[in-house]
C-alpha positions in Angstrom: -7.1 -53.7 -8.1 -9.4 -53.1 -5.5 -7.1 -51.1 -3.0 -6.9 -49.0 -6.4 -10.2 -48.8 -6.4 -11.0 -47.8 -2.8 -8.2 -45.0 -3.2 -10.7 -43.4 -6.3 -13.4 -43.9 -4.5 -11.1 -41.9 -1.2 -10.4 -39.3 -3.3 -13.8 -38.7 -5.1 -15.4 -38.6 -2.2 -12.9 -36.3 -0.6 -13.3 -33.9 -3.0 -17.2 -33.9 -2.7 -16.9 -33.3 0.7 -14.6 -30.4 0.5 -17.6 -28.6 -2.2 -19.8 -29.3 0.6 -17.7 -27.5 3.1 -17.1 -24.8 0.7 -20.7 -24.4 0.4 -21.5 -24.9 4.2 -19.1 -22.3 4.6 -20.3 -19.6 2.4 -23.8 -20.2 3.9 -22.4 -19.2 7.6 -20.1 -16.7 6.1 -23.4 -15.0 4.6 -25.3 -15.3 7.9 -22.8 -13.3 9.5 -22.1 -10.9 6.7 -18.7 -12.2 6.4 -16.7 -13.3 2.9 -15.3 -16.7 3.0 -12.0 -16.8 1.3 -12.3 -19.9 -0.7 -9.0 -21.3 -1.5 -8.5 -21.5 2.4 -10.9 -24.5 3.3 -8.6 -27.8 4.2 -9.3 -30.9 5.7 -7.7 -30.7 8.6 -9.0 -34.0 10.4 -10.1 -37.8 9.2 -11.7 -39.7 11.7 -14.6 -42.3 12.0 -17.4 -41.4 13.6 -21.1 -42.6 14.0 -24.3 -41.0 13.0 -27.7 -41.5 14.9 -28.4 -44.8 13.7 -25.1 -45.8 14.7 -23.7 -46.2 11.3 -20.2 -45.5 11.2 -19.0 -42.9 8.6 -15.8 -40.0 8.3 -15.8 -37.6 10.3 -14.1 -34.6 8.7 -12.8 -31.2 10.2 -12.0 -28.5 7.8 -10.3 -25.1 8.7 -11.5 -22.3 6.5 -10.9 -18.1 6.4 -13.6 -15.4 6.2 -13.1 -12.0 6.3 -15.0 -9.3 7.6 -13.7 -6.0 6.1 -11.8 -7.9 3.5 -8.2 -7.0 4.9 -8.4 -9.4 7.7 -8.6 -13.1 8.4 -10.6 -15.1 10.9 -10.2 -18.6 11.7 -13.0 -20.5 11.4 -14.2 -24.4 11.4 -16.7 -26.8 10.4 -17.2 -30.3 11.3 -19.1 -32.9 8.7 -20.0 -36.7 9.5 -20.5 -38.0 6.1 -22.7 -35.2 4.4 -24.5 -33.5 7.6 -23.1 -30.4 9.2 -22.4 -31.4 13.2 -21.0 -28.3 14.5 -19.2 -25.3 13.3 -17.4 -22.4 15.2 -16.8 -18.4 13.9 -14.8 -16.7 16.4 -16.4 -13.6 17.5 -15.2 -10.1 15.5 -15.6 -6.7 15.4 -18.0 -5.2 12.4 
Protein backbone atom coordinates (compact mmCIF):
# COMPACT_ATOMS: atom_id res chain seq x y z
CA UNK A 1 0.00 0.00 0.00
CA UNK A 2 2.45 2.50 0.57
CA UNK A 3 4.80 1.91 -2.46
CA UNK A 4 1.32 2.55 -4.19
CA UNK A 5 1.04 5.44 -2.50
CA UNK A 6 4.51 6.95 -3.15
CA UNK A 7 4.02 6.13 -6.94
CA UNK A 8 0.72 8.72 -6.76
CA UNK A 9 2.41 10.88 -4.99
CA UNK A 10 5.60 10.41 -8.03
CA UNK A 11 3.32 11.01 -10.48
CA UNK A 12 1.29 13.97 -9.11
CA UNK A 13 4.11 15.71 -8.45
CA UNK A 14 5.64 14.98 -11.78
CA UNK A 15 3.04 16.40 -13.46
CA UNK A 16 3.11 19.67 -11.41
CA UNK A 17 6.45 20.06 -12.19
CA UNK A 18 6.11 19.71 -15.87
CA UNK A 19 3.15 22.88 -15.60
CA UNK A 20 5.79 24.59 -13.99
CA UNK A 21 8.31 24.08 -16.69
CA UNK A 22 5.66 24.74 -19.20
CA UNK A 23 5.19 28.00 -17.60
CA UNK A 24 8.97 28.78 -16.90
CA UNK A 25 9.28 28.14 -20.38
CA UNK A 26 6.79 30.38 -21.86
CA UNK A 27 8.09 33.14 -19.56
CA UNK A 28 11.77 32.83 -21.33
CA UNK A 29 10.19 32.17 -24.55
CA UNK A 30 8.34 35.69 -24.16
CA UNK A 31 11.56 37.39 -23.02
CA UNK A 32 13.10 36.54 -26.19
CA UNK A 33 10.13 37.00 -28.41
CA UNK A 34 10.16 33.44 -29.15
CA UNK A 35 6.87 30.85 -29.19
CA UNK A 36 7.39 27.90 -27.09
CA UNK A 37 5.81 24.91 -28.70
CA UNK A 38 4.16 23.26 -25.91
CA UNK A 39 3.63 19.72 -26.46
CA UNK A 40 7.55 19.54 -26.75
CA UNK A 41 8.61 20.00 -22.99
CA UNK A 42 9.83 16.33 -21.51
CA UNK A 43 11.63 15.46 -18.58
CA UNK A 44 14.55 14.43 -19.73
CA UNK A 45 16.53 13.92 -16.32
CA UNK A 46 15.68 12.73 -12.49
CA UNK A 47 18.18 13.29 -10.15
CA UNK A 48 18.56 14.27 -6.43
CA UNK A 49 19.94 17.29 -5.68
CA UNK A 50 20.29 19.70 -2.70
CA UNK A 51 18.95 23.17 -2.27
CA UNK A 52 20.73 25.99 -0.11
CA UNK A 53 19.80 24.67 3.13
CA UNK A 54 21.05 21.39 2.14
CA UNK A 55 17.76 19.74 1.87
CA UNK A 56 17.77 17.24 -0.66
CA UNK A 57 15.07 17.36 -3.38
CA UNK A 58 14.61 16.17 -7.52
CA UNK A 59 16.43 17.66 -9.64
CA UNK A 60 14.71 17.70 -12.96
CA UNK A 61 15.89 18.63 -16.62
CA UNK A 62 13.37 19.22 -19.22
CA UNK A 63 14.03 19.68 -22.97
CA UNK A 64 11.57 21.96 -24.65
CA UNK A 65 11.08 23.71 -28.47
CA UNK A 66 10.53 27.46 -29.23
CA UNK A 67 10.33 28.81 -32.32
CA UNK A 68 11.33 32.04 -33.64
CA UNK A 69 9.61 32.54 -37.01
CA UNK A 70 7.22 29.68 -36.37
CA UNK A 71 8.79 27.30 -39.13
CA UNK A 72 11.73 26.41 -37.15
CA UNK A 73 12.76 24.67 -34.03
CA UNK A 74 15.34 25.49 -31.28
CA UNK A 75 16.40 23.33 -28.66
CA UNK A 76 16.19 24.68 -25.54
CA UNK A 77 16.43 23.51 -21.58
CA UNK A 78 15.53 24.24 -18.17
CA UNK A 79 16.75 22.85 -15.01
CA UNK A 80 14.24 22.80 -11.71
CA UNK A 81 15.37 21.64 -8.05
CA UNK A 82 12.05 21.00 -6.51
CA UNK A 83 9.99 24.19 -7.61
CA UNK A 84 12.88 26.93 -8.22
CA UNK A 85 14.36 27.58 -11.67
CA UNK A 86 18.40 26.79 -11.34
CA UNK A 87 19.56 27.40 -14.77
CA UNK A 88 18.21 27.40 -18.20
CA UNK A 89 19.88 27.62 -21.71
CA UNK A 90 18.24 29.15 -25.29
CA UNK A 91 20.74 28.65 -27.97
CA UNK A 92 21.44 31.75 -29.75
CA UNK A 93 19.19 32.46 -33.26
CA UNK A 94 18.81 34.67 -35.86
CA UNK A 95 15.58 37.14 -35.67
Amino acid sequence: MLILFLAAWFWLDSMGKRERAILLGGELAARYNLQLLDESVACTKLSLGRNRRGHVQFLRRYAFDVSARGVDRLHCELILLGDQLQTWHIPPYQQ
